[in-house]
N, C-alpha and C positions, 0 to 999 in steps of 0.2 A: 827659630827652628819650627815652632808650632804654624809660623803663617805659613812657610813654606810646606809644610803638610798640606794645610788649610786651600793651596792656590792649586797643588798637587790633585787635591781631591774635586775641587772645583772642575779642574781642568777634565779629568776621568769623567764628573757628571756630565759635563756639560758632552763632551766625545760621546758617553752612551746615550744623551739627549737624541745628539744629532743621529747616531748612526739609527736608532728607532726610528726619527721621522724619516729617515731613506729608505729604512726597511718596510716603512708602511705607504712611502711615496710609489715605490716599486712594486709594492702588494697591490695598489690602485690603480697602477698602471696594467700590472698583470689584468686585474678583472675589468678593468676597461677595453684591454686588447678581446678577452674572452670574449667580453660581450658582445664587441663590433665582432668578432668573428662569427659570433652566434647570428646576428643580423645579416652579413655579408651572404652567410651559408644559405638559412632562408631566404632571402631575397635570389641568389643564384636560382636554389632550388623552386621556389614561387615563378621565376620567368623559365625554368626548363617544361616543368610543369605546365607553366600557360600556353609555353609555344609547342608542347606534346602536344596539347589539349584541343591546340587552332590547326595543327598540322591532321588530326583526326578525326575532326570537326570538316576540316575540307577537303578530306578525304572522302569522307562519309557524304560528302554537298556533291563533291565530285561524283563519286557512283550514284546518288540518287538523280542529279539533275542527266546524267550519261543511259540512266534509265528510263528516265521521261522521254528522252531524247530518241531513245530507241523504239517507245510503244508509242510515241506522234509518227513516228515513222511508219511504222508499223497501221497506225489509224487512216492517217492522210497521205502517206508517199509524202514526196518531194516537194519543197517549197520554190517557188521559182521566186529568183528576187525581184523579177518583175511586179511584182503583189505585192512589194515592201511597205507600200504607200495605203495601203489595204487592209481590213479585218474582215475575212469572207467566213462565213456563220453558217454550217449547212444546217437548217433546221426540218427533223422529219416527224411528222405527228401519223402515228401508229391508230390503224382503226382496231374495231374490238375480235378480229379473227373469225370473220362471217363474211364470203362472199356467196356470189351469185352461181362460184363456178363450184361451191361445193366445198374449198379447201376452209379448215381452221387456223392456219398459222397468219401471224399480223401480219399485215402489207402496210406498204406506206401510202397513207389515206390523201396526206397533202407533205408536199416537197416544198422548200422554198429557199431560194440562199438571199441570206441578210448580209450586204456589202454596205460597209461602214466606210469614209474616205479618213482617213486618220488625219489631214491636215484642218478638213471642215466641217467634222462630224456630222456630213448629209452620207441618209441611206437611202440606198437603193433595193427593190425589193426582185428577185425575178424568180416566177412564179415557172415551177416543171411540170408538165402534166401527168397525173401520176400512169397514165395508160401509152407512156413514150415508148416506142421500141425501140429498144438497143441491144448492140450486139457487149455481151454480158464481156468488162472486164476483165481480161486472162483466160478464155473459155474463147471455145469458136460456140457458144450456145447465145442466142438470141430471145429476147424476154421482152415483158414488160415490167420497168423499172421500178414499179412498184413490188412488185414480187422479188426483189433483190436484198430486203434487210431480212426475210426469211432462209436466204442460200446463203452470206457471208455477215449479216449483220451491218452496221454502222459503217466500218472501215470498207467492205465494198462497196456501200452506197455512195462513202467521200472520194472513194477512186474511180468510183462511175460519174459521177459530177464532175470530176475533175477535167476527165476527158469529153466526157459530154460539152462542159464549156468551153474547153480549154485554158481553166482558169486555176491559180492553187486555190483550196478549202483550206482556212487556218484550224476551224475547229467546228465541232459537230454539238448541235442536240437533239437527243431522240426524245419525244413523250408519246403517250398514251391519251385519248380521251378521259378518261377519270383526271389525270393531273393537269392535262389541259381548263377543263373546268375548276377545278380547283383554284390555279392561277390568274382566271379571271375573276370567280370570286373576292378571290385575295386584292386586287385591284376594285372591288367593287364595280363590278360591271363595266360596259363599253355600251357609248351612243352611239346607235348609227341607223339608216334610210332601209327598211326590210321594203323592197321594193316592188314586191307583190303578196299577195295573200298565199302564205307555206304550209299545207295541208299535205302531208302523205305517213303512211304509216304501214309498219313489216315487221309480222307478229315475230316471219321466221329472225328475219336478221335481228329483232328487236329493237328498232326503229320507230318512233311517233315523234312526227312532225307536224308543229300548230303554232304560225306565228303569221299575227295581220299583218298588214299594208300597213307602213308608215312609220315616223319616228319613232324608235325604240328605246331601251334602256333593257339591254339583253344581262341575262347574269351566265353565269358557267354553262348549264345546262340547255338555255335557251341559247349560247351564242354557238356550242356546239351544233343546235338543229340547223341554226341559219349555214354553218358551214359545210356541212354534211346533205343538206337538200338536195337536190337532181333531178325532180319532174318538172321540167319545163322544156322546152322547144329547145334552147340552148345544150341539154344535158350537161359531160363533165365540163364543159367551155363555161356555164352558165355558172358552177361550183369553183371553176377557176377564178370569175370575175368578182364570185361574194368572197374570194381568198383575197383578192386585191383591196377592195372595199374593206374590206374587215383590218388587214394590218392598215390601212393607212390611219381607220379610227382609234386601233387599238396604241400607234403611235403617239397621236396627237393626248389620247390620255394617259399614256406614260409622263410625258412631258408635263403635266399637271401637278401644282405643288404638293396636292394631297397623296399624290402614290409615293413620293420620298416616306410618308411614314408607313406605308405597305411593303418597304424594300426586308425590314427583317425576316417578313411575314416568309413572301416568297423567294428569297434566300434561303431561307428551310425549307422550304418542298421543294425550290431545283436540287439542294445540297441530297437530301432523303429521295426522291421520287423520279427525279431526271436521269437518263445516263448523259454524259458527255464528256468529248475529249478534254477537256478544260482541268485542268489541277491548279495545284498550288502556285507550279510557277507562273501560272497566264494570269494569277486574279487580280498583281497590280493594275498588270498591262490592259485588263480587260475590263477594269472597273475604269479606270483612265478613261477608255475608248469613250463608254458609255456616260462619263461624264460631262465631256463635249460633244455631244449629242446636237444637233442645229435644231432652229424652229424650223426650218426649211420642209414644206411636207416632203414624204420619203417619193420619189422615184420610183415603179412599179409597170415589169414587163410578164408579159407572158410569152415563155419561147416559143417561137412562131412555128406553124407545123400546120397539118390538116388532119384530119380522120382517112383511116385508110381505105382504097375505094373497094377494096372484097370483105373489107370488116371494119366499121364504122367505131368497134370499142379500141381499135389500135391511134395511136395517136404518131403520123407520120414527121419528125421532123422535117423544115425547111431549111436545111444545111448553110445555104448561102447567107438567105434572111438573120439567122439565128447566128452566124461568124459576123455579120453588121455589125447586127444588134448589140454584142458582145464589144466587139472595137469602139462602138461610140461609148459603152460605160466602161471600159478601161483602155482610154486608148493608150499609143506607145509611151508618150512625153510621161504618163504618170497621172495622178489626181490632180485636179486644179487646187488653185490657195483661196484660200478666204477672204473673200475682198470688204 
């Protein structure tokens, strides 16, 4: 009788053994489920979250880049895709707001559009005279082009080029003489052939000009005078020709290993000191450009024109000459390849 207790009792431990280890296999299981639900739920919420987070992110990319889009618009008009093959650079240097004819407001002292061929990184330079007459952009009024960043700024100077050439302008830069010098500086000077002895000087405009005959090593302030001179037989034609001269040397020392460590330099002063159309979304695209840059020297026109015959400071375009000239640097096919 007593085993039979004995097996009886057994039997009870052994069933309440068991049923504890089910009651704690299923307490385990319970907090196992919690826990992958605790995970499951974060991770759900960690990817709703992320894809909020990229939908408002390219919302936000959306309306900025839709805004960019709007003030290039706004800057330059219309891209024709003809110019795809193309990076056209309107650069205008600003004199100090002293002319002859009495006004203060800055003119554009020198014009020049810098054409980059994207497939072979050769430039082309072509030089506007800044005494062009044109009939002014949206206006039945008639000017001289240089007197155009004082009535609309920048953006109607790239919509007067535009049509002036017939060409799209992808983007603009305006400086001033002071950051002009500055930038050369910052490259450490430019070599180039001062071709005659440059003596003039104008208390009122604040002009002193003094630079010999012969090879030079001009710094900011000297490569301003050479740009800026005028008394010679030539006048602004003569001023045109030291603009040609001057970027082809100032080219050739870009290309120089030692201006790679000047690029921080004047990266700060075009970022502080320049205006231009140029943002954020152009600086891959635009640092790209100028990284395949050719040894090729650059290409360099002056739009072809006369002096006008009742007023010699008017500069007449040659309409026909100057629609040439323009087709042999962009003719229809597109840029050439690189050979």
């Amino acid at each position: 009788m007593d085993k039979i207790n004995v097996t009886q009792q057994n039997i009870k431990h052994k069933r309440k053994l068991l049923a504890q280890r089910r009651r704690r296999a299923r307490l385990r299981l319970l907090i196992l489920l919690l826990f992958l639900g605790v995970i499951v739920t974060g991770v759900l919420f960690a990817g709703y979250a992320l894809v909020s987070l990229g939908s408002k992110l390219n919302q936000e990319y959306q309306t900025m880049y839709e805004g960019y889009t709007q003030r290039q618009q706004m800057r330059r008009g219309t891209i024709d895709p003809r110019f795809d093959g193309y990076t056209n650079v309107l650069i205008v240097g600003l004199d100090e707001g002293v002319d002859i004819d009495g006004s203060t407001e800055k003119k554009a002292d020198g014009i020049v559009v810098a054409s980059f061929e994207n497939n072979t990184g050769r430039l082309r330079f072509i030089h506007i005279p800044q005494d062009t007459w044109v009939n002014v952009t949206g206006s039945q009024e008639q000017t001289k082009i240089k007197y155009l960043y004082a009535m609309g700024g920048a953006p109607l100077m790239t919509r007067q080029v535009n049509n002036l050439l017939g060409i799209s302008i992808h983007q603009y830069i305006v400086l001033d003489m002071a950051v002009f010098s500055e930038l050369i500086d910052a490259i450490d000077g430019v070599d180039i052939y001062v071709e005659e002895d440059m003596n003039y000087d104008d208390a009122e405009g604040n002009i002193s000009i003094h630079l010999p005959q012969g090879y030079q090593h001009l710094n900011g302030k000297q490569a301003q005078q050479y740009l800026r001179y005028r008394s010679d037989d030539l006048d602004d034609l003569g001023r045109m020709q030291r603009q040609q001269r001057f970027c082809k040397a100032l080219y050739q020392n870009l290309l120089q290993l030692r201006t790679l460590t000047k690029l921080p330099t004047i990266a700060e002063i075009i970022k502080q000191r320049v205006e231009t159309s140029a943002e954020i979304f152009d600086s891959v695209y635009l640092a790209n450009t100028l990284r395949h840059l050719s040894s090729v020297p650059p290409e360099s026109i002056i739009l072809p024109g006369a002096p006008a015959a009742d007023d010699p400071s008017i500069w007449v375009l040659d309409d026909a000459a100057a629609a040439q000239r323009i087709q042999e640097l962009f003719p229809a096919e597109g840029p050439s390849e690189e050979k």
